[in-house]
N, C-alpha and C positions, 0 to 999 in steps of 0.2 A: 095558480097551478093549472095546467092543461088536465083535459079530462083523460081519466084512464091511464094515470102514470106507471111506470113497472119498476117493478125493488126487483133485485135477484142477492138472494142469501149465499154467500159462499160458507159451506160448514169446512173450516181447517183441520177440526180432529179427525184421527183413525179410530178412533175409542168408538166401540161396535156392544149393541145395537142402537144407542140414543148417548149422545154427548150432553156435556154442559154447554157448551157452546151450541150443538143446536138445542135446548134447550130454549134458552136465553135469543137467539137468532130468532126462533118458530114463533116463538113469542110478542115479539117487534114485528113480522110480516101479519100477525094475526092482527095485530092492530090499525096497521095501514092500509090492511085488506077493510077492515071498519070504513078509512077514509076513504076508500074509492080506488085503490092501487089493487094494479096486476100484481101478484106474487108468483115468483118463482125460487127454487132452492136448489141448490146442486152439492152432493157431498163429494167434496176434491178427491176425496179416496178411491171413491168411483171414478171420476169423473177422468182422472190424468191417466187411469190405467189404459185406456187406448190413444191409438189419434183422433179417430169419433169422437172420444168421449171429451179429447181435449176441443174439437175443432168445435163442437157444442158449447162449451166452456166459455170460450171467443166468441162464437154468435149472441151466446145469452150476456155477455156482458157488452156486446154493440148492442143490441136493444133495451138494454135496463138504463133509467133515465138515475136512479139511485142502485149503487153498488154496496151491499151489505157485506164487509168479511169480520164475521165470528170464529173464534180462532184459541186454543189456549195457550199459556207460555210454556217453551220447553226451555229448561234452566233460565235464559233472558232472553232471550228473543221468539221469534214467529217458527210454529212445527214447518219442517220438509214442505211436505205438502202446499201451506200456506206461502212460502216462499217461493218454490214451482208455480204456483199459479200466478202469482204477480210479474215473476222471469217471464212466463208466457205473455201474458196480457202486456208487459211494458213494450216487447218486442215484434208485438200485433200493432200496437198503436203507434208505433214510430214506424213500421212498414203504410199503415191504414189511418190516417186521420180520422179521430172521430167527427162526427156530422151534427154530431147534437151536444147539447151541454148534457154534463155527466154528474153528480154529486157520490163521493163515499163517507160510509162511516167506518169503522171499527170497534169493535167490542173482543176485549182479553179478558181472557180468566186465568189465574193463577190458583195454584194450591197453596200457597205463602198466606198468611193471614190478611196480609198488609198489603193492598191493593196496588202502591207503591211501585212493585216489582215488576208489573207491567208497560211502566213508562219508557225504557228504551222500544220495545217492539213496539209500541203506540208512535213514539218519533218516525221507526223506519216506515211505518203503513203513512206517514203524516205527509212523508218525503217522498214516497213513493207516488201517491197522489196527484202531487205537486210535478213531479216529472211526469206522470202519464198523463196527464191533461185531466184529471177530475178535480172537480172545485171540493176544497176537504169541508164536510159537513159535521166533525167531531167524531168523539172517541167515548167509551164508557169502559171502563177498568174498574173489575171484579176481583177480590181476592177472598179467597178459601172456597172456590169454585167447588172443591171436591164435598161443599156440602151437599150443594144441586143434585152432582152424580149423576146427569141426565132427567133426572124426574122431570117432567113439566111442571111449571111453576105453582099452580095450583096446586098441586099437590105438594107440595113446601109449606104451604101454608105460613104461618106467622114469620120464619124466620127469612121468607123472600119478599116482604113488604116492603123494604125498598127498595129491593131489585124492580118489582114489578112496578114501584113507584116510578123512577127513575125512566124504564121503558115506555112507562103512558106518556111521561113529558115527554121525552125523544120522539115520538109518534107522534103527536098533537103538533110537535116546532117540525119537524121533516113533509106531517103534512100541505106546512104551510111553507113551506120551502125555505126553511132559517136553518139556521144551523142546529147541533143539539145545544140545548142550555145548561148553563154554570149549576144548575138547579139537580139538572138531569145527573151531570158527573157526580156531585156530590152525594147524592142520596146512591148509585152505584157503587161507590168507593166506601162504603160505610160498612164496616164489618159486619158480617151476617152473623156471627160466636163471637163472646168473646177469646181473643187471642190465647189466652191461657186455656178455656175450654176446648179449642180448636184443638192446641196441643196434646192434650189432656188426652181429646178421642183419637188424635194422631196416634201417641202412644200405646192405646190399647190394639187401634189396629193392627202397629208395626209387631205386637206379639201375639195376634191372632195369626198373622201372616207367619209366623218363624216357628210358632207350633205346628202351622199346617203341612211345613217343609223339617220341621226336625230337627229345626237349627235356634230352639229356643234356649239353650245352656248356650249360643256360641255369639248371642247379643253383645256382648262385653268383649268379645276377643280381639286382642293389638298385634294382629300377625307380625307388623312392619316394624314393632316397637322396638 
């Protein structure tokens, strides 16, 4: 590894003021910062709303030697955002050859319990890669992301221990320039709830949310029936 490598984190969500995704992201640069990497982070939300802030976007991803996109799932694939940025960058890079070898990863999170749901968006970032000229350095899929809810990991406490697992190895193999390991994926993909509990608090939430609008007697209504 040459000295002084640079990661740049792209955060995909809009979810304001602290994502799961950055979350999960800050977390990983926190650790390669340990090994001796530049970090930098950019949230797409900001970032695409000018041309500044796009044409920034483009520089930091010509100077990062690894490409971080954290991102959650919307229904099956990659949010707006997420997509916009890679249209950008695919289209930079086939005007601009890059000059240096490039490595990405990606990390999805899903509200689905089942980690599972993330594997088509993890193909398109995989494929995406693969045409932009970055050598693909793996993927980590996260499901019932909405436990996170943004908290820094630490404060999660027991039930992100293999989340955080999962990121010390992806950190440790990125440091040394390998891909992430079959080790790393699995302990990410491990349910943080179980499924049933997941549901469970899903439930309670979806009628915290329907009392709060009024619409708690109209849970059960078949308008289209």
């Amino acid at each position: 590894m040459k000295e002084r490598e640079r990661v740049l984190l792209l955060v995909g969500s809009a979810k304001r003021p602290k994502s799961t995704s950055e979350s999960l992201g800050t977390y990983l640069l926190e650790r390669l910062e340990g090994q001796g990497f530049e970090t930098e982070m950019l949230l797409l939300h900001r970032a695409l709303r000018s041309e500044a802030g796009q044409a920034e976007l483009l520089a930091a991803t010509d100077r990062a030697d690894l490409l971080v996109l954290a991102f959650p799932l919307y229904v099956d694939t990659l949010p707006h955002l997420a997509i916009k940025a890679l249209e950008l960058i695919a289209e930079h890079r086939q005007a601009e050859k890059p000059s240096q070898g490039q490595r990405m990863l990606a990390i999805a999170n899903c509200g689905f319990p089942e980690a599972a749901h993330n594997d088509t968006a993890l193909t398109i970032c995989r494929q995406f890669a693969h045409e932009a000229g970055f050598d693909w350095a793996g993927a980590l899929s996260l499901g019932g992301g909405q436990t996170i809810d943004g908290r820094a990991l630490a404060q999660v406490q027991g039930m992100a221990r293999n989340v955080i697992r999962a990121l010390d190895l992806a950190a440790d193999a990125l440091a040394r320039g390998e891909p992430v390991p079959s080790d790393a994926e699995g302990f990410m993909s491990k349910s943080i709830v179980p499924a049933w509990a997941y549901i469970w608090m899903g439930g309670i939430g979806w009628k915290r949310q329907a009392r709060k609008h009024g619409m708690q007697k109209m849970l059960r209504a078949r308008p289209y029936q």
